[in-house]
N, C-alpha and C positions, 0 to 999 in steps of 0.2 A: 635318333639314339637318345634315350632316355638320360635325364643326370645321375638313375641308381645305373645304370650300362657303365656310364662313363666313370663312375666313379668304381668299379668293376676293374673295368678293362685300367683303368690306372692303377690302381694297387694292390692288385694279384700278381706279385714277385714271387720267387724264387730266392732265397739268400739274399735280397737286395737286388737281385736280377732283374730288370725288364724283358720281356721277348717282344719286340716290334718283328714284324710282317711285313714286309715292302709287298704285297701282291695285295692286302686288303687295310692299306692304310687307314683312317678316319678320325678326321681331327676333331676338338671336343671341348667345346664352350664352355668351360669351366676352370673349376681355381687347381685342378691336375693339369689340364692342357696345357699348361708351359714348358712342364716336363716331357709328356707325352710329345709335343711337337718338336724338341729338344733334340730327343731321340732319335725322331725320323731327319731331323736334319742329318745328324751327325754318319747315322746308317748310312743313309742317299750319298753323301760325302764320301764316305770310306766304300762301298760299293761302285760307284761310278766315277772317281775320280781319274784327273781334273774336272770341274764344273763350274758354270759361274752361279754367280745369288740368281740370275733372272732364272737357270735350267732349276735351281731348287726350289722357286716358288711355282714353278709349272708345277714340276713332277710333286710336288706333296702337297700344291692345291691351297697353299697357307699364301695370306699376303705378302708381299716384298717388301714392306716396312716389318712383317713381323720376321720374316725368314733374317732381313739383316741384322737387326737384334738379336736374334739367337745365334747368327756368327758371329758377331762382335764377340758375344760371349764365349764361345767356344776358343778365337782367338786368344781372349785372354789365358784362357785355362790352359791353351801351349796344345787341344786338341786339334785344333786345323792351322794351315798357315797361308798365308797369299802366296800365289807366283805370277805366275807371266801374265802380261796385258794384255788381251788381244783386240785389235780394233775391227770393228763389225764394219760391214757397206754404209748401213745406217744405224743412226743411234750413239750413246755412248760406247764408251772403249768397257769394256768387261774384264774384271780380274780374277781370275782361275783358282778356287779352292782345292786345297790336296789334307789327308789326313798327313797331321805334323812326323812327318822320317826319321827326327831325332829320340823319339817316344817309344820307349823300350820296354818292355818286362821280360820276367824272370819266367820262366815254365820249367814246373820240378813235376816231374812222375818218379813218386813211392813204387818201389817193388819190393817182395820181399828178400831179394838177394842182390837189387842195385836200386842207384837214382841217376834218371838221366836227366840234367839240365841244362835248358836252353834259355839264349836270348831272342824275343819275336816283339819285331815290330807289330805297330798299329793294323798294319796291312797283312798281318800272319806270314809274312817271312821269316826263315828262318836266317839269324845271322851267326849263330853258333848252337853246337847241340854235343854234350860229352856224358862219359856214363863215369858215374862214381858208386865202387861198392857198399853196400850197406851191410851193418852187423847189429847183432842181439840189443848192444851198446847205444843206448839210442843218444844219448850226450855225445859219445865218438863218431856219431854217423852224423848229427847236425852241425856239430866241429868243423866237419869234414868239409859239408854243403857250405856251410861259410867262409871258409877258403876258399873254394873254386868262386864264389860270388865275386868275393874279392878281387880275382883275381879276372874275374870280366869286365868288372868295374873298372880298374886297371887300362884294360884291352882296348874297351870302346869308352873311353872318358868323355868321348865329345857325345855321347848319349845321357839322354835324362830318363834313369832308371826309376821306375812306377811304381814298383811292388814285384811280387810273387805269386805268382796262383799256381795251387800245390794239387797235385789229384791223389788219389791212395786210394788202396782197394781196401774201403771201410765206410762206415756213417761219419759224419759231422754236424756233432749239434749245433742250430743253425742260429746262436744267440751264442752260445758261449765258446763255440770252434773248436772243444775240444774233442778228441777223438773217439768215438760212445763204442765203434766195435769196428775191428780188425781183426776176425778171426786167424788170416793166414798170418799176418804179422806180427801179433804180441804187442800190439802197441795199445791196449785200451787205457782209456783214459789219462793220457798224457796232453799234454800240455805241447801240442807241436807248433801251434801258430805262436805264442809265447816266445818258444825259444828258439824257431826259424827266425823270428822280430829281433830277437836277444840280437844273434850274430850278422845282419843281416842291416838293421837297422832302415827298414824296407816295413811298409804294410804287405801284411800276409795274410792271401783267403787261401781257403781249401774247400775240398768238395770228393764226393764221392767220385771214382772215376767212368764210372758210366753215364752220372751226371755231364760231366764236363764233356764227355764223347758226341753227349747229343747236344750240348751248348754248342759245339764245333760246328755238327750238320747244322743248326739255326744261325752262327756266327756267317759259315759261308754260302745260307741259300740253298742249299740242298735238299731240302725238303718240300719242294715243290710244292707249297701250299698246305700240305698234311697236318689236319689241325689235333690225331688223333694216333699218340707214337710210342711202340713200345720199342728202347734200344736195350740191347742185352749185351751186356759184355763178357764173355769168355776166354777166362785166362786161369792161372791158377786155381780160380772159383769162378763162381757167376756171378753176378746182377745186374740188377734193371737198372735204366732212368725213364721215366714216365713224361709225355706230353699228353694232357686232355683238352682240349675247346682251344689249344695253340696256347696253354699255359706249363710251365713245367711243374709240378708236383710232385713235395716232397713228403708228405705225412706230418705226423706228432713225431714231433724231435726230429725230422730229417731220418726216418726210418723206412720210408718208403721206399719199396722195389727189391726188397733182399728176398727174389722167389728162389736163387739160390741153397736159401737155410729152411726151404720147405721140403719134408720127409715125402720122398717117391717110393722106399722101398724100406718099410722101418726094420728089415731083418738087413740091409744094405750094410756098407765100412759104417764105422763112425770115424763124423764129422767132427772137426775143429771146433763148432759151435755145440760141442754134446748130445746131439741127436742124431739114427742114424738113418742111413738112408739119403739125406739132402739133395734134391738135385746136382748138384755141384759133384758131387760124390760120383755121380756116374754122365755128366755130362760135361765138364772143363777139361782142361788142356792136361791138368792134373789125373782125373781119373784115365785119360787115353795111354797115360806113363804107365800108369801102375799096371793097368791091362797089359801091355805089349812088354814090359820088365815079368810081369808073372808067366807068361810064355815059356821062361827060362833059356831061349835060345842066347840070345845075348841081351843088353842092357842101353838105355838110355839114360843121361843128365837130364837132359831138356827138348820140349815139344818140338822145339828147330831142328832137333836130329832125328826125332821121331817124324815129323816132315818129310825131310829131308831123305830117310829110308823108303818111304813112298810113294815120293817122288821116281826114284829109285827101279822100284817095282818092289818090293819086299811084302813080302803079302803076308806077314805078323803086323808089320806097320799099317800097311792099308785096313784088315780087320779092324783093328786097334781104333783107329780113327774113324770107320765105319761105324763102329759098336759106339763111338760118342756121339757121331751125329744122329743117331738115331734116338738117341737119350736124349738128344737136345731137339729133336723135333717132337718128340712127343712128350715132354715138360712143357714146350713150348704152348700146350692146353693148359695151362695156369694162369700165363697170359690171355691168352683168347676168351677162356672164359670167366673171367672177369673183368676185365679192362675193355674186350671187345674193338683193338684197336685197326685205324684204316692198313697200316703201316707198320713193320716188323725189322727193324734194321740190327744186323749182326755185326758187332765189334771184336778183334779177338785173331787169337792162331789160328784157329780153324778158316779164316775165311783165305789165309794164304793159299789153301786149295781148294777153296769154293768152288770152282769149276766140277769138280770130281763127287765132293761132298755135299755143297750145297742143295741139288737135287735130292739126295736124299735124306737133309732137312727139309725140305719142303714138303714133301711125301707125306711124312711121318707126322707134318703138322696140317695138311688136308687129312690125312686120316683120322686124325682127334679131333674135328670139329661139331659142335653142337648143331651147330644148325647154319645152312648157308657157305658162299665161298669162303675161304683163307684169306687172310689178311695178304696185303704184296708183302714180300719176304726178300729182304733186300740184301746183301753184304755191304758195310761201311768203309769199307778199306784198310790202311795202316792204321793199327790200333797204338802204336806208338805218338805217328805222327798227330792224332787226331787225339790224343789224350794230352800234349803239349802243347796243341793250338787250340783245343778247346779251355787248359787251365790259362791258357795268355788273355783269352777272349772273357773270361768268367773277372779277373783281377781289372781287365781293365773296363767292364761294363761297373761291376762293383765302385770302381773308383771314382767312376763317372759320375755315380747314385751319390756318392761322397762329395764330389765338387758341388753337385745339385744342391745337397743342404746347409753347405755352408758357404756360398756363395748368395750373393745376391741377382737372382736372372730376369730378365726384360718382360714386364707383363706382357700377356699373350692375347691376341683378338682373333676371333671368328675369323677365317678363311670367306 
């Protein structure tokens, strides 16, 4: 590996983000590789705990004078902690690394008619999770968020709260975090990391939500290697988060991946974002409503009841969500041909019936291919869950980037 590779592979973030790999690790002589080796400690740790120092200088091939250095450090930072001792047949007695339990954050998911937040340990456990409404009022709604924080802070005192990592279906500029576009919500340009900090008194990241969705699959390994990923998320709209070459990629200004607000049908509704036709228009959770309400038979609130009819048998609802998935497989050629990616993972209400629907998503995006097989076409699962543990995973990899530069850490040698 080259030192232009190495110096590559070290500072191509995301938001501050690193993405380490446990399947093609490679450690890297140079004045990054402290950091870079930092990481894979910390990962291996929170991945396969308990472990002692000698199972982390195996598994990541780094010396065991350098591997203990970089746990001492992480010790101090409150990220790992010692436990139990165990005495081998031969040799020294070995002492058991765990990621530290008392190590909290906050996980907020923006919607445009609630926020549900949770507190997730290191390990992506859930130790609390509530939903609070949101309104037009964006001072009365982050009021709101800060009470309930309060009042977890309260709950679990014997935890040491980290931040917040915020997701929302919109951009965020990836310097100044303020909010550049939410169509469905009204929130442009606001000041939401500001005055979540105001009440909160908590560092606070945020991140598009499909972003965070795919931090989630790379947070717990599910990606099986896939260095090459396009994840879509559908819900009230669409968008992407991009993995290329196993990096995540966000554009100029964190604008990357809104294939959402690209025109499929320019005589289509107009969109929120002034144009009409957008994909989102006739392939979210949102257009499936407005289909199966224009029906005229009866009416839905929301896609859970429109589900939920379908479930059912009600074959207004089943159309309805037919006629989305088919809008979403064959948009899904916007993706394919440009990104060309190995791997196609679905976040979102449609995938609650993935079983029914998802075949023909799939269909619909083998029939729009240029040239060669379809991408695997994957469904992600709770788009809830996976948009709470992926903003827990984003704050506290972030925070981590933040110990790193204001800290002082253990020079690093050659493996």
């Amino acid at each position: 590996m080259t030192r232009q590779q190495q110096k590559g592979s070290g500072d191509r973030q995301t938001h501050g983000v690193r993405q380490i790999d446990l399947a093609s690790v490679q450690t890297a002589p140079s004045d990054i590789a402290r950091d870079i080796n930092r990481d894979i400690i910390l990962e291996l740790i929170r991945f396969k705990q308990p472990l002692a120092r000698a199972d982390l200088a195996r598994l990541s091939g780094l010396r065991p004078s350098t591997v203990s250095a970089i746990v001492e450090q992480l010790i101090r930072e409150l990220w790992v902690t010692e436990g139990a001792v165990i005495k081998a047949a031969r040799g020294r007695p070995s002492t058991m690394l765990s990621v530290n339990s008392t190590m909290v954050t906050f996980a907020l998911d923006l919607r445009p008619t609630r926020a549900i937040l949770a507190v997730v340990d290191l390990s992506g456990r859930f130790l609390s999770r509530e939903t609070i409404p949101t309104s037009s009022d964006l001072t009365k709604t982050v009021s709101q968020i800060g009470k309930r924080m309060a009042a977890l802070r309260a709950i679990y005192s014997t935890m040491s709260f980290e931040g917040v990592g915020v997701s929302l279906q919109g951009r965020v500029h990836p310097v100044s975090h303020r909010v550049l576009l939410a169509p469905n919500m009204n929130w442009h340009e606001f000041d939401l990391k500001s005055a979540l900090e105001r009440v909160s008194g908590l560092q606070v990241e945020i991140d598009n939500d499909a972003n965070v969705c795919l931090l989630s699959e790379l947070w717990f390994g599910r990606l099986r290697g896939a260095k090459d990923v396009v994840l879509v998320a559908v819900g009230e709209g669409i968008g992407a988060a991009i993995l290329t070459g196993g990096h995540m990629h966000a554009g100029h200004n964190g604008l990357a991946g809104e294939f959402g607000h690209i025109s499929v049908d320019p005589a289509g509704p107009l969109c929120q974002c002034g144009q009409r036709g957008c994909w989102e228009m006739t392939a979210s959770s949102r257009a499936a409503i407005r289909v199966f309400n224009a029906a005229g038979k009866r009416r839905v609130k929301d896609v859970y009841e429109l589900l939920q009819l379908a479930q059912d048998g009600d074959e207004n609802a089943i159309d309805a969500l037919t006629e989305q998935a088919i809008a979403l497989g064959r948009g899904l050629r916007l993706i394919t041909a440009t990104l060309a990616p190995e791997l196609i993972l679905v976040v979102g209400d449609i995938t609650a019936a993935w079983d029914k629907f998802g075949p023909i998503v799939a269909r619909e995006l083998a029939a729009s291919m240029l040239a060669g097989p379809p991408p695997l076409l994957r469904a992600a699962g709770d788009a809830e869950l996976a948009r709470l543990s992926g903003s827990a995973a984003m704050l506290m990899q972030r925070h981590a980037s933040y110990h790193r530069s204001t800290h002082d850490a253990p020079a690093t040698k050659t493996a």
